[in-house]
C-alpha positions in Angstrom: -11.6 21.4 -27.2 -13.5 20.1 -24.2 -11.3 18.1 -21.5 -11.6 13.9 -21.6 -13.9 13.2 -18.5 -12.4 9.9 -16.2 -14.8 8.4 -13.2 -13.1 6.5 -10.8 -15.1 4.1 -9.1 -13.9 2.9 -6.0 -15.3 1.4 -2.5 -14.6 4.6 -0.2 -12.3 6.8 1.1 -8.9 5.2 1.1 -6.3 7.3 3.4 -3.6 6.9 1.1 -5.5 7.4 -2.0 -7.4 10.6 -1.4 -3.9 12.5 -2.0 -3.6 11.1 -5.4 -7.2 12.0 -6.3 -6.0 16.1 -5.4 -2.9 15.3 -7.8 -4.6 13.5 -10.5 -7.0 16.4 -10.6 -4.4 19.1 -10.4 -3.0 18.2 -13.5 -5.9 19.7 -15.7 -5.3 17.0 -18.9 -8.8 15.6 -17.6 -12.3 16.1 -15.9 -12.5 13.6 -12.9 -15.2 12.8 -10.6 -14.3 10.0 -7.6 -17.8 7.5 -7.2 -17.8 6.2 -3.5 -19.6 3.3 -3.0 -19.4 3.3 0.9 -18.3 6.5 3.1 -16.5 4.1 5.5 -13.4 6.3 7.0 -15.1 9.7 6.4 -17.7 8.7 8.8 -16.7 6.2 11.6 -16.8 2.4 11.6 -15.5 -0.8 13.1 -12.8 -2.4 11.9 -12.8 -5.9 12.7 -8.7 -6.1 12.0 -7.8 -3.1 14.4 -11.1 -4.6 17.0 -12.2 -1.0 17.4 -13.7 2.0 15.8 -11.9 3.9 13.1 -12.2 7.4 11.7 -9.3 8.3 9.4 -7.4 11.8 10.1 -6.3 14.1 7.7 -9.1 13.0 4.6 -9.1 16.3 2.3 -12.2 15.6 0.1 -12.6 19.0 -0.6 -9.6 18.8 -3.3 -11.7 16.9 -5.7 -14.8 16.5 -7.5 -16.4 13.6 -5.8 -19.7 11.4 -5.1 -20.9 9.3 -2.4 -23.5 6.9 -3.6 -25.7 4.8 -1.7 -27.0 7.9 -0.2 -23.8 8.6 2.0 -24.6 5.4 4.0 -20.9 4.1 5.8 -22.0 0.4 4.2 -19.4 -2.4 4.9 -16.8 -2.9 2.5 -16.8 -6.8 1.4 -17.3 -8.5 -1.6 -20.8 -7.8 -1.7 -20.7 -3.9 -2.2 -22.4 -2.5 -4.4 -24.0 0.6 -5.1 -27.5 0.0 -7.3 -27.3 3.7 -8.2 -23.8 3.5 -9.8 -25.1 3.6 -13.2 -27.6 6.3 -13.0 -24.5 8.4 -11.8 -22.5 7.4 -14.3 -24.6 8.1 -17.1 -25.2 11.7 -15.4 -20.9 12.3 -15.6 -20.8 10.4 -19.0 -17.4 9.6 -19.0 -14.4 9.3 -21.4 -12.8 6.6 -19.5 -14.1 4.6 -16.0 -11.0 3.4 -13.9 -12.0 0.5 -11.6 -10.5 -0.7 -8.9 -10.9 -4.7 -8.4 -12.8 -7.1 -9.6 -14.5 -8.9 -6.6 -17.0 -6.8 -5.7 -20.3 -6.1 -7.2 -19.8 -2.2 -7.0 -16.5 -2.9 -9.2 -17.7 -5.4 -11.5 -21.0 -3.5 -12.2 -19.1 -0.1 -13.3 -17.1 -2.4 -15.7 -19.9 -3.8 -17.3 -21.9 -0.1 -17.5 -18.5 1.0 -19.3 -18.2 -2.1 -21.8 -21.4 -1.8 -22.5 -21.3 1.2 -23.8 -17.3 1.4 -25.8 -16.3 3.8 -23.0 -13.0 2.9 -21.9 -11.8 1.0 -19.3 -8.7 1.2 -17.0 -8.3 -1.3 -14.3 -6.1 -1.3 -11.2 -5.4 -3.8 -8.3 -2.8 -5.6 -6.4 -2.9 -9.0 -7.5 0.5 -10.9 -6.8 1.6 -14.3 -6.9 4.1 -14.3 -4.6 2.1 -15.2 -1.7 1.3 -18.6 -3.7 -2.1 -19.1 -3.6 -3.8 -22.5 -3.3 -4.3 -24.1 -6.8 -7.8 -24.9 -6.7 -7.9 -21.3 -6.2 -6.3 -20.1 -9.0 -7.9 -22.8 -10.9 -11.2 -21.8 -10.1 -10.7 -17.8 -10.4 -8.7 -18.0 -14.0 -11.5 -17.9 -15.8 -13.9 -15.5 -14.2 -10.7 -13.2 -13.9 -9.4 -13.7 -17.7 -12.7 -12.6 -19.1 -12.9 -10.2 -16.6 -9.5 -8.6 -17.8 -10.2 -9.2 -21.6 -12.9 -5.9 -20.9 -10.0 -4.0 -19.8 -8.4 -1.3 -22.1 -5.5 -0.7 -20.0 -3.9 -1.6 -16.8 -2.6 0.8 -14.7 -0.1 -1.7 -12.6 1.5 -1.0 -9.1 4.9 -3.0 -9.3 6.8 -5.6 -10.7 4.9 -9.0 -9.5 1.3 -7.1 -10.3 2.5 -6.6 -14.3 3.6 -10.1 -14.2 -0.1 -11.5 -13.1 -1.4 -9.4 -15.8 1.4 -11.0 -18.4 0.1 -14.5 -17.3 -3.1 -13.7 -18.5 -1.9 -12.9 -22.3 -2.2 -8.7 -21.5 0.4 -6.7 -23.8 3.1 -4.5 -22.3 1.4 -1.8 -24.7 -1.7 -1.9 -22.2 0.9 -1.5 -19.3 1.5 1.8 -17.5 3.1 1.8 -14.4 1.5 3.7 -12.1 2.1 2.9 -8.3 -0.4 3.7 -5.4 0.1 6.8 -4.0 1.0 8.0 -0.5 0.5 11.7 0.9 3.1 13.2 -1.0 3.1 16.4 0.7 2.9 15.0 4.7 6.4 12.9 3.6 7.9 15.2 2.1 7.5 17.9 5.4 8.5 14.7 7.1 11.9 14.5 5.5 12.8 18.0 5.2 12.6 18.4 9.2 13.4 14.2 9.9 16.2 14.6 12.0 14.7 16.8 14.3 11.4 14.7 14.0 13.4 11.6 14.4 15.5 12.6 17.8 11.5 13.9 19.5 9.8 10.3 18.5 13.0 8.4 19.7 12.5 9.9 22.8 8.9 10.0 23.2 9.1 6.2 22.8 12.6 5.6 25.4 14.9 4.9 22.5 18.3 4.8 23.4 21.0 6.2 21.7 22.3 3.7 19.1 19.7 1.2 19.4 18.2 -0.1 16.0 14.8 0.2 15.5 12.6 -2.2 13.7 9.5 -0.7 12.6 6.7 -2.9 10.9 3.3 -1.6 10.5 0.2 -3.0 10.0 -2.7 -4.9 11.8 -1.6 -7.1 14.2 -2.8 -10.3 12.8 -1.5 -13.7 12.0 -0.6 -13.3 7.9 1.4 -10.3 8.6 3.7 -12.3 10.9 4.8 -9.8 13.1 5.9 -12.9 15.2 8.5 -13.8 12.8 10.3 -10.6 13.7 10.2 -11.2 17.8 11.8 -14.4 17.2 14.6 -12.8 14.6 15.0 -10.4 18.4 15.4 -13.8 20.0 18.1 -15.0 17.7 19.6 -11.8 17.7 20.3 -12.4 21.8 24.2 -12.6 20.8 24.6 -10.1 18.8 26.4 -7.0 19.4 24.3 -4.2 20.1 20.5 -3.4 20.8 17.2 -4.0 19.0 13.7 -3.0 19.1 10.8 -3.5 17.1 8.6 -0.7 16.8 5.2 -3.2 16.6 3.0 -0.4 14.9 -1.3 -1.2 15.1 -3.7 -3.0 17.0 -5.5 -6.4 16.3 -6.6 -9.8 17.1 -2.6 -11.1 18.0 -1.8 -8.0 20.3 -2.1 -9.8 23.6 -0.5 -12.8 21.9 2.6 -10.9 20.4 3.2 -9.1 23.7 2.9 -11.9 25.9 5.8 -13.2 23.4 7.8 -10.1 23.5 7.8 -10.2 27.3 9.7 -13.3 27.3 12.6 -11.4 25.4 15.9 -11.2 27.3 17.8 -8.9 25.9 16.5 -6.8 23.0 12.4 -5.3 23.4 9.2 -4.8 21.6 7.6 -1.5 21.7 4.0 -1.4 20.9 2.5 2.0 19.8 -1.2 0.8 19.5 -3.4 2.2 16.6 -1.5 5.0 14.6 -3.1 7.3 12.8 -1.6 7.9 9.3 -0.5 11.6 9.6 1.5 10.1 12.8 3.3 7.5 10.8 6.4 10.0 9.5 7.4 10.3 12.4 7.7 6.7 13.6 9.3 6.0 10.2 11.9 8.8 11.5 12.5 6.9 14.3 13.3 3.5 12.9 17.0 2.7 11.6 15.3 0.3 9.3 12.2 -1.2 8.0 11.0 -4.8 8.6 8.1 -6.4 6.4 7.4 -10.3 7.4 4.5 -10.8 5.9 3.4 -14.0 4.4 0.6 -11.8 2.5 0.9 -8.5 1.3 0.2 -7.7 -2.3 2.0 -4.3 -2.6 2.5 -2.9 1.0 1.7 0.9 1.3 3.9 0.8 4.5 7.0 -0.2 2.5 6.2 2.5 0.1 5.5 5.3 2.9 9.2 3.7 4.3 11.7 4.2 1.7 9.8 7.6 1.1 11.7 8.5 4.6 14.2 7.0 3.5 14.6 3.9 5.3 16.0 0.8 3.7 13.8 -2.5 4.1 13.9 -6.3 4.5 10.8 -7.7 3.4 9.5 -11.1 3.0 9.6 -12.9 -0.3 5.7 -13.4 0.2 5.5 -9.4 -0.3 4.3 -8.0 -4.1 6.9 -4.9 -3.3 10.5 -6.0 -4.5 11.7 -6.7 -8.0 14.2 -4.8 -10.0 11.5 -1.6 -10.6 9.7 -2.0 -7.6 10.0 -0.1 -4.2 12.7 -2.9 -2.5 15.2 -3.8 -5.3 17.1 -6.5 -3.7 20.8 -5.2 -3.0 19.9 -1.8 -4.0 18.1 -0.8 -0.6 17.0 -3.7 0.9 17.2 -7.7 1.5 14.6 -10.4 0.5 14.2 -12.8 3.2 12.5 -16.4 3.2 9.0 -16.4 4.8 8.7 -18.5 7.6 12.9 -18.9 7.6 14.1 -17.0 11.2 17.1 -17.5 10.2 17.3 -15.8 6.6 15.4 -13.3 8.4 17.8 -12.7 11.2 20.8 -12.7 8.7 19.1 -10.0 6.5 18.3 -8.1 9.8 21.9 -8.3 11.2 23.7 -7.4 7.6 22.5 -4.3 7.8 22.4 -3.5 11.6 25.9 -4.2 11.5 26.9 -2.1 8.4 25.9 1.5 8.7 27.5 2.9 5.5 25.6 0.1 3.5 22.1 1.4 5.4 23.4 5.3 4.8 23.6 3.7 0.6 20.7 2.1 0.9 18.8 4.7 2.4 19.5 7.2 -0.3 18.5 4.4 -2.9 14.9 4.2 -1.2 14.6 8.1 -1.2 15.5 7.9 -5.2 13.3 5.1 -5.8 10.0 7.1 -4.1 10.7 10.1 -5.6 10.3 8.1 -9.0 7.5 6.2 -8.2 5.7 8.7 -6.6 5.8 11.1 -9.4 3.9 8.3 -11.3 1.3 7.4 -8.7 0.5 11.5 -8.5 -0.4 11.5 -12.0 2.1 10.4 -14.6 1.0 6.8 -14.4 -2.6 7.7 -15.0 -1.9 10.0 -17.5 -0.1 7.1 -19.7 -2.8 4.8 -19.2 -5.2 7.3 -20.6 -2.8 7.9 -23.8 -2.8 4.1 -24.3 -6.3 3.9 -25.1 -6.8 7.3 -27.0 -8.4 9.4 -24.8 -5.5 12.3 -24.4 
């Protein structure tokens, strides 16, 4: 009998997905070609967040069957890709099942409508939270372009806890659920851990850590929503307390110059800014940190958080974040705290609990480790491989 055949359709090369794609093929259940819309990340390209140009490290397309439409061009990825060949291709693979990622761009919501079209099946995932609490007119004016959207869908392939409660709100069965996750590079972490103390005493003193002072890692762009400022003023607050602190500030952006003028001003903890990271340079930094600090005040379902309690670091994350619930990568008072955006001083508290308490980080810390070994065995194919029983084709 011949092997289902799945096309994923996504926008480009994502550094964290390709890894996923190698496992999801691996399995051998299912054919699989990846559709590209744009080759941004293979090939170089500005990135307006970071203000400079990117080309990711460490892609491994070779692992998969793939496609880059629009003729390989590194086109911008907004809400006005698309890819006017997607459908040619797609009739060339003829799929079992399309899995789409999104629904605001053109490229996403033209593969959904080929597949409709046409009674092959259709698995959706995304990110959508409410946690960050959207406008209302927003929400008011997207509901109904988003329900029909999702009435297409066959199955939802969700990535925590708040994401499976958007997709409740719109009337979608827990039988069209399968918890799948979004996947990090399984095999990078897990070389990470196995030599992490090592790897954690080289990065502590590449970067002037002294012994027994907490690091603070957050990573991301260094822009205003992720609120990387929030965490220099829990520093600030912190001026009393016994002990020393550093953030690990981790990427570039519009709000360096602006964040490090404010650290400057700190009396007597410190901010260490790394500048642009690569991802297969993140383990180590992870390593490094004692534990892992999310601010956000937008952040659907952070990859960061998911690559930190893979290294086994316990986190405090914003209640803004789409990551914490009670199957989610920070289950609050298992390994990690749930502050109050825009609150210093729930933030501070959270941060100082477990500064202050190093067999609850040690508990905590092997809770994280448990958790990503769980979640990641869905995001490399388990999840996938439930959505595609859900609607018949395995």
């Amino acid at each position: 009998m011949a092997k289902p055949k799945l096309a994923v359709v996504v926008s480009h090369p994502i550094q964290h997905f390709v890894p996923g794609y190698a496992s999801w093929s691996a399995r051998g259940l299912w054919d699989q070609q990846v559709f590209f819309a744009s080759s941004i990340g293979a090939r170089p390209y500005f990135d307006p967040g970071f203000g400079k140009t990117v080309q990711w490290e460490g892609l491994d397309l070779s692992s998969f069957s793939h496609r880059f439409l629009n003729q390989g061009e590194a086109v911008p990825v907004n809400n006005a890709l698309d890819a006017p060949d997607l459908e040619e291709a797609l009739a060339d693979y003829a799929p079992d099942a399309v899995l789409v990622y999104g629904y605001v761009q053109r490229f996403q919501r033209r593969a959904a409508a080929w597949a409709h079209g046409r009674g092959v099946k259709l698995l959706f995932i995304a990110d959508s939270e409410h946690h960050h609490r959207p406008p209302f007119w927003k929400e008011w004016i997207k509901r109904p372009m988003l329900g029909r959207y999702l009435a297409r869908m066959d199955a939802f392939m969700t990535v925590g806890d708040a994401n499976e409660q958007v997709y409740r709100a719109y009337g979608v069965g827990d039988d069209r659920l399968a918890r799948t996750g979004f996947t990090i590079d399984l095999s990078l972490y897990q070389d990470a851990w196995e030599n992490r103390d090592e790897l954690r005493a080289r990065t502590r003193a590449r970067l002037g850590l002294q012994e027994g002072e907490i690091a603070l890692p957050v990573v991301g762009k260094l822009v205003a929503h992720k609120s990387q400022e929030h965490l220099l003023e829990a520093l600030e607050r912190l001026s009393e307390a016994p002990g020393r602190y550093a953030a690990l500030i981790i990427g570039t952006g519009e709000d360096d110059a602006r964040l490090r003028a404010r650290a400057s001003r700190l009396a007597r903890h410190r901010a260490i800014f790394t500048g642009f990271v690569q991802p297969i340079d993140l383990p180590g930094l992870y390593a490094a940190g004692d534990l892992y600090v999310h601010p956000a005040r937008i952040e659907p379902h952070s990859l960061a958080i998911s690559e930190a309690i893979a290294m086994g670091l316990p986190v405090v994350l914003s209640d803004r974040c789409g990551s914490y619930g009670p199957a989610d990568d920070v289950q609050p008072g298992r390994n990690g705290f749930v502050h109050a955006w825009g609150d210093p001083s729930s933030l501070t508290a959270c941060i100082r609990r477990l500064a202050e308490d190093p067999p609850l980080r040690e508990k905590f810390a092997a809770v994280s480790r448990e958790i990503s070994r769980r979640a990641q065995t869905l995001a490399h194919g388990g999840g996938l491989e439930a959505a595609l029983r859900i609607v018949g084709v395995l």
